[in-house]
N, C-alpha and C positions, 0 to 999 in steps of 0.2 A: 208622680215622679219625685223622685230625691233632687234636691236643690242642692246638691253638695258643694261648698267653697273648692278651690283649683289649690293645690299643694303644690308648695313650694319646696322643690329638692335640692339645698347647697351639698356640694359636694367640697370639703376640708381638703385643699391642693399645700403640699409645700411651695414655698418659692426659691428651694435652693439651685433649682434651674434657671428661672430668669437671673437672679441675683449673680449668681456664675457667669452668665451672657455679660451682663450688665458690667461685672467690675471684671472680667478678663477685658471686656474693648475696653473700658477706660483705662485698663492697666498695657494697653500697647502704645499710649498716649502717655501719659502720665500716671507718677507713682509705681511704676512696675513692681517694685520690689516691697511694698505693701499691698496692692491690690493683684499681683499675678500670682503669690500663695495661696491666696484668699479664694478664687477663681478657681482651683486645683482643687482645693479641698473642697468646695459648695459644688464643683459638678461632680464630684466622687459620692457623694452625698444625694448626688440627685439620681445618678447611677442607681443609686443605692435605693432608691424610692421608687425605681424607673420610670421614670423624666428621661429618658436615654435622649434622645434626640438636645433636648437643652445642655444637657449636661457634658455629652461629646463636643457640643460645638464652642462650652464654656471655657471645657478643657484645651482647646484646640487653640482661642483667643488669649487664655494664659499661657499657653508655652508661644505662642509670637511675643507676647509682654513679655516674658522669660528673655528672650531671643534679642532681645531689640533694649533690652535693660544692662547699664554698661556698670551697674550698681552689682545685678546680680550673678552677672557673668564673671565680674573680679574674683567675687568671695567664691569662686571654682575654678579660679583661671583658665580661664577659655575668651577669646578674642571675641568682639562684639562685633553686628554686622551695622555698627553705626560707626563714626567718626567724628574728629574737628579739625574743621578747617578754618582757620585764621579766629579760632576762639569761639566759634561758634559748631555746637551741635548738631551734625545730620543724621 
C-alpha cells in the first residue's frame, strides 16, 4: 500500500463580506458616516463574489448606520430618526 501524506485544500475566500457585517454594525454605533459607505460598497463587492448572504446583511446594517446618522442624513436633507434632548443625543 501507498502511504500517501493527507492534502491539505485552502480554499482563497474574500472577506468583503464579513468586513461589510463588521463595519455596517459598528457604523450603527459610531462613525456612520465613514464606516456606513464603506459597508455599502464591501457587501456590493461581496455580492459581487457571491457572499450573498454576508453581504445583504452588510448592506442592510449600513443603511440603519445610514438611518440613524444625523451627519449623513443632513448632507441630503432628510430628518433623522435620532434626537436631542437637553444636549444629549438619542
Amino acid at each position: 500500500m501507498d502511504n500517501k501524506e493527507p492534502q491539505i485544500i485552502i480554499k482563497n475566500t474574500q472577506p468583503y463580506g464579513v468586513l461589510s457585517l463588521v463595519f455596517g454594525f459598528i457604523g450603527i454605533f459610531i462613525l456612520s458616516f465613514i464606516l456606513s459607505p464603506l459597508a455599502v460598497i464591501l457587501g456590493i463587492l461581496a455580492i459581487a463574489n457571491e457572499d450573498y448572504t454576508a453581504g445583504i446583511i452588510g448592506i442592510i446594517f449600513a443603511a440603519l448606520g445610514i438611518l440613524t446618522s444625523p451627519i449623513l442624513m443632513a448632507l441630503i436633507n432628510m430628518p433623522t430618526i435620532t434626537y436631542i434632548t437637553n444636549g444629549v443625543m438619542l
